[in-house]
Each structure stands twice: as structure tokens, then as C-alpha cells.
N, C-alpha and C positions, 0 to 999 in steps of 0.2 A: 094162649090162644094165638091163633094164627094173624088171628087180623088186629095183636098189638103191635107186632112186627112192623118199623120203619118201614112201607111202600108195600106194603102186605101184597096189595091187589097185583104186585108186577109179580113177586116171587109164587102168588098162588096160581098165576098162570103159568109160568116157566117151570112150575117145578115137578117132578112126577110125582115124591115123595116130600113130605113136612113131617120130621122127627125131632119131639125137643126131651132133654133130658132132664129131670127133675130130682134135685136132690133132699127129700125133707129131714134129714138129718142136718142141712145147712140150716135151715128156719129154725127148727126145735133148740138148735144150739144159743142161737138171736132170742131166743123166746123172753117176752117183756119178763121182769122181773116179779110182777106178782103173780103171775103161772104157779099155779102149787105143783109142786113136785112131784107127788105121786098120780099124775095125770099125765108129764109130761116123760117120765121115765121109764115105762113103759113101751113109750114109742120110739125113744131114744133109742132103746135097744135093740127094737124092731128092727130102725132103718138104719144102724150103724153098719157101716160098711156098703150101703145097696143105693141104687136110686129105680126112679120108676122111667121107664120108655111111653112117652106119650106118642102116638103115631096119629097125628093130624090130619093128613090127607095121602093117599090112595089112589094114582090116576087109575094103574091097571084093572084093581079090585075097589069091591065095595066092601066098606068097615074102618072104622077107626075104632082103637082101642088102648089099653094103658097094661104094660106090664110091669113087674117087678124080677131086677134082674144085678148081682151082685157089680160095685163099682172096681 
């Protein structure tokens, strides 16, 4: 989110655009060790290779939203 960001409030003013990139393939990899496996490998597979674009803020337009887009 935007406002975990060191000094959030200065960068959400200065900035036109807030894009952060998300990769859930890095966590899934992290995943504690009692994760059953056929719960977390499935997603594995999903997001091998991809992450998702979180688009934060918008000065021009209205919307923020989340895509999936190969890394």
C-alpha cells in the first residue's frame, strides 16, 4: 500500500503515478514449511514466471487496479 512507503504523504503528493510490482511466486517459494503442498503448488505454477502490476494512484484518471503480466 501506498501509505507503507517511507514519507508516503510527500511521494503521494509529488507523484502522478504509484506502481508497485508484486511478485507471489517470491512468498509461495518462502511458504512456512507446514503448507501442504497440494494447495501451494498449484499456485506455484500459476505465478511461475509472472508477477502482478498494482497501480496505486492515478493523478490524470480515476481507478486503480491490479494486473497480471509475465516477468
Amino acid at each position: 500500500m501506498l501509505r507503507d512507503l517511507y514519507g508516503s504523504s510527500a511521494i503521494e503528493k509529488a507523484a502522478d503515478v504509484a506502481l508497485f510490482v508484486h511478485r507471489p511466486s517470491w512468498f509461495l517459494e518462502r511458504a512456512p514449511p507446514g503448507r501442504k503442498p497440494e494447495v501451494l503448488d498449484p499456485d506455484r505454477l500459476r505465478w511461475e514466471g509472472k508477477a502482478g502490476l498494482v497501480l496505486c494512484k492515478r493523478r490524470t484518471c480515476k481507478g486503480t487496479g491490479v494486473r497480471e503480466c509475465f516477468a
